[in-house]
N, C-alpha and C positions, 0 to 999 in steps of 0.2 A: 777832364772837363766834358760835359756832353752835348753834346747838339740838342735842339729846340726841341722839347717833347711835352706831347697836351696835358695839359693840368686842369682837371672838370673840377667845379664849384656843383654840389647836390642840395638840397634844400634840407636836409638831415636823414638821408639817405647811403652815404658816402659808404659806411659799413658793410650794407646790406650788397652795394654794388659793386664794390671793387672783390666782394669774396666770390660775387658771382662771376668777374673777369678771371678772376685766379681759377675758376672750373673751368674755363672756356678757355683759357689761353695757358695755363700752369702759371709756375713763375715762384718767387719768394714772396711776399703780401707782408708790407710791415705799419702800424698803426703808430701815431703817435695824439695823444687827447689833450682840449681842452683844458679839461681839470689838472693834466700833469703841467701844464704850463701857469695855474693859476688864474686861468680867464674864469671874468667872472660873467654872467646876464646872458647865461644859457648854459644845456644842460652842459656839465662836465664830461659825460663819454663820449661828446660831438666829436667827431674829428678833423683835428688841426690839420695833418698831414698822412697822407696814405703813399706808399709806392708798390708799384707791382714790377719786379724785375724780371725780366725774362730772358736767353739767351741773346734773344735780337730785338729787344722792345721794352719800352721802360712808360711807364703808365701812373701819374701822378689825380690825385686826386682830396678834395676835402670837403666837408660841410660848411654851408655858407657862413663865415665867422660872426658871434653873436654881434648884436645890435646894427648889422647891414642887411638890406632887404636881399633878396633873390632872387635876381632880373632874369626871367627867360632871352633866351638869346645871347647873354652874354655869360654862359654856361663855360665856356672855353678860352683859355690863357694861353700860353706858349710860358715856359721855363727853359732859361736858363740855369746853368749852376757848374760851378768848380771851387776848390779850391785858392787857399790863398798864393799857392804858384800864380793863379789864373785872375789874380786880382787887377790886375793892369787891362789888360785884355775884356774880362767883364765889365769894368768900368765904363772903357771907351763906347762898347755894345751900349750899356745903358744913355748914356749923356747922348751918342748918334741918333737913338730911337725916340728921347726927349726934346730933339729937334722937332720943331714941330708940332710936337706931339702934348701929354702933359703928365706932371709925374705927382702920383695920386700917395707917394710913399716916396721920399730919399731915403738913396739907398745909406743904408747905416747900421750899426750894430742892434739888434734884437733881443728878445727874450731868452731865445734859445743857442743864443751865440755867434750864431752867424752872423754879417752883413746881408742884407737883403733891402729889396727897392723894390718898385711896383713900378709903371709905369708906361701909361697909354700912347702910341704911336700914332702917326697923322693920318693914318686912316683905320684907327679905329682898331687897331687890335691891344689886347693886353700882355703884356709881358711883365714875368717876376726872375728878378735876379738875384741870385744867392751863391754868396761866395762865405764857402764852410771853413773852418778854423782847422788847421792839420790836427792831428794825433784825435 
């Protein structure tokens, strides 16, 4: 499982940016598109999901998903994520931080398999929860 690491929303920039973290910090740089997931009402190469791994640093990032606008300032998320070992334990995280708070996505299975949830805390920050399916 890993500890809370920032997740930037780009306004269709995502690509250009995360290849330029990957010069500046190294890392493996993996892409995953719109189009492979079937969204439709923006371009297909936008990207869904980016990660930049690095020995000691883990850097998520995506372009704003299509038919949601692109709020400056709320450019940055906090992620969660594990496995389905970690599924209990994610759970409780999420429903603590919807104390209060509001949950803009139940957490529930996805396009791409996982469980995943969204969900804004009582002061204001966002948190995305994803718990991946073994194998």
């Amino acid at each position: 499982m890993s500890l809370p690491c920032p997740y930037i929303a780009f306004p269709g920039q995502a690509r250009e940016a995360m290849e330029f973290y990957q010069s500046v910090f190294g890392g493996e740089l993996t892409f995953s598109t719109y189009g492979e997931f079937g969204f439709e009402g923006g371009p297909a190469d936008g990207i869904m999901h980016s990660t930049l791994k690095g020995d000691d640093f883990e850097l998520m990032a995506s372009d704003t998903p299509p038919g949601m606008p692109h709020q400056e300032g709320s450019q940055i998320s906090l992620s969660l994520a594990g496995d389905k070992a970690d599924e209990e334990k994610l759970r409780g995280w999420f429903d603590k931080l919807a104390e209060g708070g509001s949950i803009s996505m139940a957490l529930e299975k996805q396009v791409w398999g996982d469980l995943y949830g969204d969900v804004t805390d009582r002061y204001g920050l966002r948190w995305m929860v994803d718990i991946g399916q073994e194998g």
